[in-house]
C-alpha positions as CSV (number, residue, x, y, z in Angstrom):
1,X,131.5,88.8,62.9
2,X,133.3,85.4,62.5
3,X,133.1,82.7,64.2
4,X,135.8,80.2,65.4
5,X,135.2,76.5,66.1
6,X,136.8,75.1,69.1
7,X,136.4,71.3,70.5
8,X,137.4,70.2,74.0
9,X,137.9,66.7,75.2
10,X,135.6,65.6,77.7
11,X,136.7,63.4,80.7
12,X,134.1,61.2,80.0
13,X,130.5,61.6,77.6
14,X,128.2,62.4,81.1
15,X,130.2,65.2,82.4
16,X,129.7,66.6,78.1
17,X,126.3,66.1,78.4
18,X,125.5,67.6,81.4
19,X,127.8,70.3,80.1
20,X,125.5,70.8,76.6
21,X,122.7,70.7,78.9
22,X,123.8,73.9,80.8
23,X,124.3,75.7,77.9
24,X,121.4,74.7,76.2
25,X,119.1,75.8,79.2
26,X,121.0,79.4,78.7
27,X,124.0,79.0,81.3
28,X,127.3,78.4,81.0
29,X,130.6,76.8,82.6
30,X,133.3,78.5,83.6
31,X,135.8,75.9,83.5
32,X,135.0,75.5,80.2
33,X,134.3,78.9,79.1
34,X,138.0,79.9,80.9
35,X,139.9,77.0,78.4
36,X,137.9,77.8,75.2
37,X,139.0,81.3,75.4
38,X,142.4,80.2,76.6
39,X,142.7,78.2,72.7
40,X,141.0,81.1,71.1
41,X,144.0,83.7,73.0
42,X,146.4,80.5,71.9
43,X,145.4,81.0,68.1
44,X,146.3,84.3,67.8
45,X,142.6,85.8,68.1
46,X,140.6,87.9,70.1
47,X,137.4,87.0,71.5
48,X,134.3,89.1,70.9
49,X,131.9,87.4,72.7
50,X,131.2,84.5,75.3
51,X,131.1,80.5,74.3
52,X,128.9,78.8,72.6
53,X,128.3,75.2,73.1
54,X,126.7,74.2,69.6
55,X,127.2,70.1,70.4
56,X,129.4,67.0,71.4
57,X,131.3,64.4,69.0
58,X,129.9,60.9,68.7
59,X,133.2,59.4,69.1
60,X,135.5,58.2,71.5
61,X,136.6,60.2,73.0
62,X,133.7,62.8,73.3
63,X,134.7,66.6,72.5
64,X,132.6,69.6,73.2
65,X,132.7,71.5,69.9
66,X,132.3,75.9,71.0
67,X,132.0,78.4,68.4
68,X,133.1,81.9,69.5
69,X,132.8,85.0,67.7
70,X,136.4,86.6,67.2
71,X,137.4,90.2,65.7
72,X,138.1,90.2,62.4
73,X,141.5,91.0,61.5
74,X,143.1,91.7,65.4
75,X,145.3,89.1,65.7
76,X,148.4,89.0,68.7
């Protein structure tokens, strides 16, 4: 199945860490969860699975970076 990357800005880098951290412990966030999806349905793709938070950016600003599994060849 392939994956999609997918990198949100943060508001600031403590609410991306404590967002990593959720993930990481085997939860999730909605908000984000419901905007990554949103960009993947914005692409063209379907989703085939939940989020993935694999990390932040270093820079400023700080992005969340998600990689999603998507069905190959079903685009809209």
């Amino acid at each position: 199945m392939p994956k999609m990357r997918v990198e949100l800005q943060a508001a600031e880098r403590a609410e991306a860490q404590k967002i990593l951290r959720k993930y990481a412990d085997g939860g999730s966030d909605r908000a984000s969860d419901d905007a990554v999806l949103d960009e993947i349905w914005r692409l063209g793709h379907t989703s085939a699975g939940r989020p993935e938070c694999v990390g932040i950016t270093n820079g400023s600003p700080t992005y969340l970076k998600f990689d999603v599994d998507v069905y190959p060849g079903v685009n809209r």
